[in-house]
Short mmCIF file of the C-alpha atoms (twelve columns), coordinates in Angstrom:
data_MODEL
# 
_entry.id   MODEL 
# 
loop_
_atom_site.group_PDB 
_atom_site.id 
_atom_site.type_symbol 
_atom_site.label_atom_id 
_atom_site.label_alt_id 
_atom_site.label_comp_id 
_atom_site.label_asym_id 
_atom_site.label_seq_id 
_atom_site.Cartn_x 
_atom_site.Cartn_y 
_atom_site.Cartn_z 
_atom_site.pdbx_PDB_model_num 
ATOM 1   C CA . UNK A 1   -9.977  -21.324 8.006  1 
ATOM 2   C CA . UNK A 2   -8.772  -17.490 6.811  1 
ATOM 3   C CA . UNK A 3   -6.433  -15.833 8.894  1 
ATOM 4   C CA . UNK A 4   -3.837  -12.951 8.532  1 
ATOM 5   C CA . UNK A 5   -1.460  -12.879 10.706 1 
ATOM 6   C CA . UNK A 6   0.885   -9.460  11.404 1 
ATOM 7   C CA . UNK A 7   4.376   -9.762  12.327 1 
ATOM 8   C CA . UNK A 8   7.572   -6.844  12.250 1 
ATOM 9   C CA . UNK A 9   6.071   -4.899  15.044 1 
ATOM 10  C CA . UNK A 10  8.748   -3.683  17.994 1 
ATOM 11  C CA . UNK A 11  10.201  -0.686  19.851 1 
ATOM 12  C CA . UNK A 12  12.030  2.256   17.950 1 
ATOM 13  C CA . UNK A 13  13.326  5.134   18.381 1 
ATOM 14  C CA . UNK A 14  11.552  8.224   16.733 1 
ATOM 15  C CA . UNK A 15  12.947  8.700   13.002 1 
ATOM 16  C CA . UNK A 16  13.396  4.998   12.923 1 
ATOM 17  C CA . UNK A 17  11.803  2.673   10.417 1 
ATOM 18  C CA . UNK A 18  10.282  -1.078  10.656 1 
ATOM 19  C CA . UNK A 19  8.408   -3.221  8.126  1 
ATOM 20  C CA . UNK A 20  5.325   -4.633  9.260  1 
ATOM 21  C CA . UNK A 21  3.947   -7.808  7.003  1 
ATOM 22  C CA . UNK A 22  0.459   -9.284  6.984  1 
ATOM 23  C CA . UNK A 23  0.944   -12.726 5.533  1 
ATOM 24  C CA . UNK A 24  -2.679  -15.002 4.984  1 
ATOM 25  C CA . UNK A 25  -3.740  -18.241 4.936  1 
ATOM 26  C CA . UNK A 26  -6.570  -20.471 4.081  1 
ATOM 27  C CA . UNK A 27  -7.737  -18.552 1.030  1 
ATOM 28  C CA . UNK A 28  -5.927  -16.364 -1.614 1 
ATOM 29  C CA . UNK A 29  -6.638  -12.691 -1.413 1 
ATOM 30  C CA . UNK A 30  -4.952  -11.503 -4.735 1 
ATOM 31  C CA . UNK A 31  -8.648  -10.366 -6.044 1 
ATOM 32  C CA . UNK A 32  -8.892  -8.287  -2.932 1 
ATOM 33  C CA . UNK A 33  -8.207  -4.812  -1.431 1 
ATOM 34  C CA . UNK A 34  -6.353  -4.902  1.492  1 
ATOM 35  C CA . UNK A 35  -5.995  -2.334  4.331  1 
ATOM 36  C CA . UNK A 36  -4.190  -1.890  7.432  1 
ATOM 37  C CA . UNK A 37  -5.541  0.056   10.282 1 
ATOM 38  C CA . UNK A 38  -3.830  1.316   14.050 1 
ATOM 39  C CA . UNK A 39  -5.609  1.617   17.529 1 
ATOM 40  C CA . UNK A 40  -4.124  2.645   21.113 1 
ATOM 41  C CA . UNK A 41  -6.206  2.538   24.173 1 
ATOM 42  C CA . UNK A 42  -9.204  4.167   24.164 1 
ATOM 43  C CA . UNK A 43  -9.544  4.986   20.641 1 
ATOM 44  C CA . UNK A 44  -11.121 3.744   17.627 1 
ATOM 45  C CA . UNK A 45  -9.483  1.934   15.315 1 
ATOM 46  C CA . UNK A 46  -7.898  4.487   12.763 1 
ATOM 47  C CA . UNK A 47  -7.484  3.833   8.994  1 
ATOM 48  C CA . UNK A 48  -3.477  4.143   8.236  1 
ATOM 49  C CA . UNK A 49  -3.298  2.544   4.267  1 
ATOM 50  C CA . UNK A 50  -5.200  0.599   1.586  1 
ATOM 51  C CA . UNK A 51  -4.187  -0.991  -1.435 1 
ATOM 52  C CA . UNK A 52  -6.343  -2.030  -4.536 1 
ATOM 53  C CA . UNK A 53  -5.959  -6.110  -5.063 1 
ATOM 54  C CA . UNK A 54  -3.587  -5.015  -7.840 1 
ATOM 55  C CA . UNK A 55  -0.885  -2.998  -6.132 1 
ATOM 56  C CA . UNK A 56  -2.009  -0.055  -8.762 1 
ATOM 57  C CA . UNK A 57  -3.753  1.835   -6.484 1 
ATOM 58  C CA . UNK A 58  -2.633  3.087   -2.816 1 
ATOM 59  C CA . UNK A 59  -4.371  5.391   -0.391 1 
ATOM 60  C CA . UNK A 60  -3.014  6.679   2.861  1 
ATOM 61  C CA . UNK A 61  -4.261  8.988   6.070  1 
ATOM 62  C CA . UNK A 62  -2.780  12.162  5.620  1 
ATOM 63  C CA . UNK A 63  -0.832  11.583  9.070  1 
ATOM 64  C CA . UNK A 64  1.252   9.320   7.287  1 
ATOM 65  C CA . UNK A 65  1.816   10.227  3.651  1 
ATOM 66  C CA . UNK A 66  5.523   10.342  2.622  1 
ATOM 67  C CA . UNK A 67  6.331   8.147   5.407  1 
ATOM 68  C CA . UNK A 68  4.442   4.879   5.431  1 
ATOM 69  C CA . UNK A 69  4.207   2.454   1.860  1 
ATOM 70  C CA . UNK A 70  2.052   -0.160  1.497  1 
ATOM 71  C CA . UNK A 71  2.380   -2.855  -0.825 1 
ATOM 72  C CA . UNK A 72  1.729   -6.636  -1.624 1 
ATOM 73  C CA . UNK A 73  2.967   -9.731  -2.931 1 
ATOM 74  C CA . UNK A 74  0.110   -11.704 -4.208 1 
ATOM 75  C CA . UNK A 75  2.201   -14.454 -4.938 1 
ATOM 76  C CA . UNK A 76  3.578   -14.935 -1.374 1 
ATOM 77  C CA . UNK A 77  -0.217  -13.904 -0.460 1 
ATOM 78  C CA . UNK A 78  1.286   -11.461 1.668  1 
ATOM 79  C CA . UNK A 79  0.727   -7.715  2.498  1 
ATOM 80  C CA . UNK A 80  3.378   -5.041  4.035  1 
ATOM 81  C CA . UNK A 81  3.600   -1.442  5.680  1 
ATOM 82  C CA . UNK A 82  6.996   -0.074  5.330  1 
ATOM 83  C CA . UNK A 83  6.899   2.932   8.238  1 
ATOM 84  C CA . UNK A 84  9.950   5.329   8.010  1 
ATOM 85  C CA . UNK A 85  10.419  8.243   9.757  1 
ATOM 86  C CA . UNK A 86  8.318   6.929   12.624 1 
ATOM 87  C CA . UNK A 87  6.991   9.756   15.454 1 
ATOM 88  C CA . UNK A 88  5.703   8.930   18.934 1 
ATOM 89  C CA . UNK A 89  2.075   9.783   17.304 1 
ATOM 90  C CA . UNK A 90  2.617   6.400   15.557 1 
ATOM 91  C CA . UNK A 91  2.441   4.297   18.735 1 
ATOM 92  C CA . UNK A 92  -0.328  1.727   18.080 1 
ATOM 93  C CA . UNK A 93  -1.032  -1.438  17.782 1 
ATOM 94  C CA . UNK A 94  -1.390  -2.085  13.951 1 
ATOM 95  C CA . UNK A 95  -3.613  -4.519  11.982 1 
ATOM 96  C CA . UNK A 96  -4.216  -5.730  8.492  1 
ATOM 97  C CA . UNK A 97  -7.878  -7.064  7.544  1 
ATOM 98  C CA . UNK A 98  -9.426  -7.734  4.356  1 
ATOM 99  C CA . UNK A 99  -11.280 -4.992  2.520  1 
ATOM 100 C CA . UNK A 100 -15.028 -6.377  1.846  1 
ATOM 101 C CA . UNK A 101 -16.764 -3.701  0.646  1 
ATOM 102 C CA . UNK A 102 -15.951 0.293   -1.124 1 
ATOM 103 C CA . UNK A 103 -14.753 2.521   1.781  1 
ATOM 104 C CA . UNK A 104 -11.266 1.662   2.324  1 
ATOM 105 C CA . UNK A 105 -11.241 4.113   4.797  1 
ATOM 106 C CA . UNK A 106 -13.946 2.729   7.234  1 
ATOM 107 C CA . UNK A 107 -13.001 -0.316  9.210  1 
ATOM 108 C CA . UNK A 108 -16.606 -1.838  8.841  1 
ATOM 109 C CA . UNK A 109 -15.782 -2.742  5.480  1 
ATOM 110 C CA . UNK A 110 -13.302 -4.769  6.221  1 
ATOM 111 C CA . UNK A 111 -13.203 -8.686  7.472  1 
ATOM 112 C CA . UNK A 112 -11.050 -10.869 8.206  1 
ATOM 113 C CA . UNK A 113 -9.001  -8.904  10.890 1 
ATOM 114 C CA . UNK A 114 -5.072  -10.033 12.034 1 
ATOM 115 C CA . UNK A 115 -4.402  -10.109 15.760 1 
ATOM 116 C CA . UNK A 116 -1.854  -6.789  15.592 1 
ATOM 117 C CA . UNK A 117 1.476   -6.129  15.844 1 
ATOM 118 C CA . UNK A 118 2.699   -3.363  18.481 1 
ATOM 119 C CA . UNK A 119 4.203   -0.725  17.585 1 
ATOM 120 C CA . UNK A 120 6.486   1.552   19.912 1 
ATOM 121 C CA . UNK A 121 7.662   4.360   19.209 1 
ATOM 122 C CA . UNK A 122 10.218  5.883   21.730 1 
ATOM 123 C CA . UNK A 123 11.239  9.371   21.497 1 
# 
């Protein structure tokens, strides 16, 4: 059975950083794009980054650019979102999720969805 599960989450202090990792199991998914996405109460689920199944090609919210870097380690089968310079805007709960279809930005194309990690950010 796939499943992604998110870990690194946890309270900081605004300016802070933390590393968030999406590691998966059951299948590979080194032939696919990968996302990760954020939601707080309320809200829809927000796109935050995307990566192509290569690591060659990144896309980010513009909330976020110059802060947040995703990558992946298709050998470890494994995802990440290093956050720096964290703001109290960042509070979420964040997830990772397979990308399915073309629109990285849109969470219906995605599958495959962790349970989140919370994020806190304190300021």
């Amino acid at each position: 059975q796939v499943q992604l599960v998110e870990s690194g989450g946890g309270l900081v202090q605004a300016g802070g950083s933390l590393r968030l990792s999406c590691a998966a199991s059951g299948r590979t998914f080194s032939r696919n794009d990968m996302g990760w996405f954020r939601q707080t109460p309320g809200k829809e689920r927000e796109f935050v980054a995307a990566i192509s199944w290569s690591g060659g090609i990144t896309y980010y919210v513009d909330s976020v650019k110059g802060r947040f870097t995703i990558s992946r380690d298709n050998a470890k089968n494994t995802v990440y979102l290093q956050m720096n310079s964290l703001k109290p805007e960042d509070t979420a709960v964040y997830y990772c999720a397979v990308c399915v279809s073309a629109t990285w930005t849109d969470h219906r194309s995605y599958d495959h969805w962790g349970q989140g990690t919370q994020v806190t950010v304190s300021s």
